[in-house]
C-alpha positions in Angstrom: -8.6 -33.1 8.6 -6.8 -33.8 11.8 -4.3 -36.3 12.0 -3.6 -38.9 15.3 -1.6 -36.2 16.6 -3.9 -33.6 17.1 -2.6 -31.4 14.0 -4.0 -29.6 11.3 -0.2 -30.4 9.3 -0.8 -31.3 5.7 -4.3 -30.5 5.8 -6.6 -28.1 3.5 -9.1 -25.4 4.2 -12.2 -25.0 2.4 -13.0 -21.5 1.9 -16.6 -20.5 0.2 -20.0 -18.8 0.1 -22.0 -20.6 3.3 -24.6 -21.4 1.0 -22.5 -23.7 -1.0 -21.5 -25.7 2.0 -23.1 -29.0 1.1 -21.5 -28.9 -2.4 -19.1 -31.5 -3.9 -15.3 -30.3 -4.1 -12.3 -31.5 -5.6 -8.8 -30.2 -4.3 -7.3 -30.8 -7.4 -10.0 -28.7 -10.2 -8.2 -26.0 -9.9 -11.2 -24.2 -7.9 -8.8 -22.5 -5.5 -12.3 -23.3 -2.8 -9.6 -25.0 -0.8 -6.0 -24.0 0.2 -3.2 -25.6 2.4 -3.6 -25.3 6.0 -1.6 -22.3 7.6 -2.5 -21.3 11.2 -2.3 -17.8 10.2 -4.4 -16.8 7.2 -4.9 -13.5 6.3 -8.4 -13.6 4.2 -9.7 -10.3 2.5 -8.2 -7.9 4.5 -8.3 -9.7 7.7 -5.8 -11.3 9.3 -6.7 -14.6 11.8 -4.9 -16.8 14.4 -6.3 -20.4 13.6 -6.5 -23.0 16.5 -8.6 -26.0 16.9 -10.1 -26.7 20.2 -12.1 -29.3 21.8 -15.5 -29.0 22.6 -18.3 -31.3 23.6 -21.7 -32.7 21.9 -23.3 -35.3 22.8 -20.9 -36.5 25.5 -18.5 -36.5 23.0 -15.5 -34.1 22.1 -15.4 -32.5 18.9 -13.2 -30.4 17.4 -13.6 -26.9 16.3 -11.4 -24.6 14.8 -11.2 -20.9 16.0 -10.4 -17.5 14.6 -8.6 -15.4 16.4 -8.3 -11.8 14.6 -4.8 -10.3 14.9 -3.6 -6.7 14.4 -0.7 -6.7 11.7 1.4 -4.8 10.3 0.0 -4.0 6.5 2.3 -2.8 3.0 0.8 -2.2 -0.7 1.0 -5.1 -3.0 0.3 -4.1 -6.6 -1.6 -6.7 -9.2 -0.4 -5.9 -12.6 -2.8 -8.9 -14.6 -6.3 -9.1 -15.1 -9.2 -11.3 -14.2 -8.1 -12.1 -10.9 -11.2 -14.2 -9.4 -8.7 -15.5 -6.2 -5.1 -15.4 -5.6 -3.5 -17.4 -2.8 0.1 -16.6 -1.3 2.5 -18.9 0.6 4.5 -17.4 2.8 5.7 -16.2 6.5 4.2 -15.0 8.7 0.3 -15.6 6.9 -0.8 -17.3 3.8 -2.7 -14.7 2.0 -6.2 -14.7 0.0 -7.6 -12.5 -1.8 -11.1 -12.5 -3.8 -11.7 -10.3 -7.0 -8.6 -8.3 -5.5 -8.2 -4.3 -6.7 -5.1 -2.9 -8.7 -3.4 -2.5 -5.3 -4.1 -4.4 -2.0 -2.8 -4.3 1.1 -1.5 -7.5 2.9 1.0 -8.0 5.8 4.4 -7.4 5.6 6.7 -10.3 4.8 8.0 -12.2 2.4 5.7 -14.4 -0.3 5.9 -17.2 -3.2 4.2 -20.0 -4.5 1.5 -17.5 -6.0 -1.9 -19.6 -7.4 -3.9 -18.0 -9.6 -7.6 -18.4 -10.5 -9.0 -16.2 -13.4 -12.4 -15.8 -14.5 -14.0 -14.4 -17.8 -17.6 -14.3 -19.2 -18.0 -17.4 -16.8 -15.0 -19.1 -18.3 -12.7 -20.1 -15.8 -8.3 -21.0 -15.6 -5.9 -21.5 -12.9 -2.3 -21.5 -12.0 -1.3 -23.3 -9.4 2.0 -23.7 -7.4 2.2 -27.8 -8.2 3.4 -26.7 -12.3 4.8 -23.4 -11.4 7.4 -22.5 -14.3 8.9 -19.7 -12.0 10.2 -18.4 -9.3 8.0 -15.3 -8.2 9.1 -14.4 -4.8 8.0 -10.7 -3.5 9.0 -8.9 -0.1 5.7 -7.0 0.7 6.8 -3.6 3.7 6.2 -0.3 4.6 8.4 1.2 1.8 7.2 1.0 -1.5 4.8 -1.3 -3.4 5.8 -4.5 -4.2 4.6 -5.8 -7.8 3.5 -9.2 -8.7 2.5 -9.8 -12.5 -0.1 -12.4 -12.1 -3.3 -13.2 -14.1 -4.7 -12.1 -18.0 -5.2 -11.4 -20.5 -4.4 -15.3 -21.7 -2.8 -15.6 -24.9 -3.1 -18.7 -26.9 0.1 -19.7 -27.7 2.5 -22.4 -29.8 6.0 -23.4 -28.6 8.2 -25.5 -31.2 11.2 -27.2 -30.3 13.3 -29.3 -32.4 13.7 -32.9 -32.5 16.0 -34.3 -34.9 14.4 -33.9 -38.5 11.3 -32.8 -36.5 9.7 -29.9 -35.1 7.6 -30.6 -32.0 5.1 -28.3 -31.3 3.4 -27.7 -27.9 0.5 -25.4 -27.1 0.5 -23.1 -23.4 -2.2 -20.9 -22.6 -0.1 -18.1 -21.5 -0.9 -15.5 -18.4 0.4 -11.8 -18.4 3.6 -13.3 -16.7 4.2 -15.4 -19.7 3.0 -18.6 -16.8 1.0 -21.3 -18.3 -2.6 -21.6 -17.3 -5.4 -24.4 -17.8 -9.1 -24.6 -18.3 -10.9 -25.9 -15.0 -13.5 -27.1 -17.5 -11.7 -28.9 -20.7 -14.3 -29.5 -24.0 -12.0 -32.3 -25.0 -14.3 -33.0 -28.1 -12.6 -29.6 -29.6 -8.9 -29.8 -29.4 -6.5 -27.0 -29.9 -6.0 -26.6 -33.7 -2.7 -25.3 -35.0 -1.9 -24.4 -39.1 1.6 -23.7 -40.7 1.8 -21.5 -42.9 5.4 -20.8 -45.5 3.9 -17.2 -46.5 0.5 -17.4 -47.9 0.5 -21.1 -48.2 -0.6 -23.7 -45.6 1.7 -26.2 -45.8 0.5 -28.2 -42.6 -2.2 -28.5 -39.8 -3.4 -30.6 -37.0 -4.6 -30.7 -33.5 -3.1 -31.1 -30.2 -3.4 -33.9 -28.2 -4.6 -33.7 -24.2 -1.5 -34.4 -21.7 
């Protein structure tokens, strides 16, 4: 979306399959199909120079934004998680995507954060996304040696308890291979989390968690 200046600044791209152009989207499910504007995106082994430009229809100008392939420098970035359906990177000079990435890919050189995650399983889908980051993951991809980013599965079901006075609160994460919390894109919020505490052999408490 351009704003009265002419500039693509704070907008999003949408980036799917052609034939699911006329579908619905949310920015905020989690679906990684859109990702914050960069006018230089390197996209599955491509790297691209965006620019709008005007052109007319109808009498009328209409903008259209243009790819320009570049030629890049490249270094070996290695993926040490599982399940990796897309994985966007922030950073300078391109803002990297990657779809159903390999062990080891090769982007352009720089330096990269922010990672968001997608993972898909049997159909079942989860994300990570920069907005409730827990960490600090910043990489320098070169020419040298591989970097390594631990991103993605398996995901681990997992409690956190934390005391309160005379009580213990408990918390429930759905855990990534980098020990980063992940959520469902689709949430069956008819069947909560169930949690049981056990001293030995004996169940001395259970319960469900509560959504939010």
């Amino acid at each position: 979306m351009l704003n009265q200046s002419g500039s693509f600044e704070n907008s999003r791209l949408l980036l799917r399959p052609w034939e699911k152009r006329n579908q619905p989207f949310n920015i905020n499910d989690g679906s990684l199909a859109s990702v914050r504007f960069s006018p230089n995106i390197f996209l599955n082994g491509h790297a691209y120079q965006l620019e709008w430009v005007s052109r007319s229809q109808n009498g009328a100008p209409r903008p259209v934004l243009k790819f320009t392939e570049q030629s890049v420098p490249l270094g070996d970035l290695k993926l040490t998680g599982q399940f990796i359906r897309r994985l966007v990177l922030a950073g300078h000079p391109y803002r990297v995507i990657l779809d159903q990435p390999g062990a080891v890919v090769r982007i352009p050189q720089g330096s990269y954060n922010e990672p968001e995650i997608l993972l898909e399983k049997n159909g079942a889908t989860a994300f990570c996304t920069a907005d409730v980051s827990q960490f600090d993951r910043s990489i320098t991809v070169s020419d040298k040696s591989p970097a390594v980013l631990t991103v993605g599965g398996p995901l681990t079901n997992s409690v956190i308890a934390t005391p309160q006075g005379r009580d213990l609160r408990l918390d429930y994460r759905l855990l990534g291979a980098d020990g980063e919390s992940y959520q469902r894109n689709v949430q069956d919020r008819s069947h909560p989390p169930t949690f049981a505490v056990y001293e030995g052999a004996k169940k001395i408490a259970s319960g469900t968690f509560e959504f939010g």
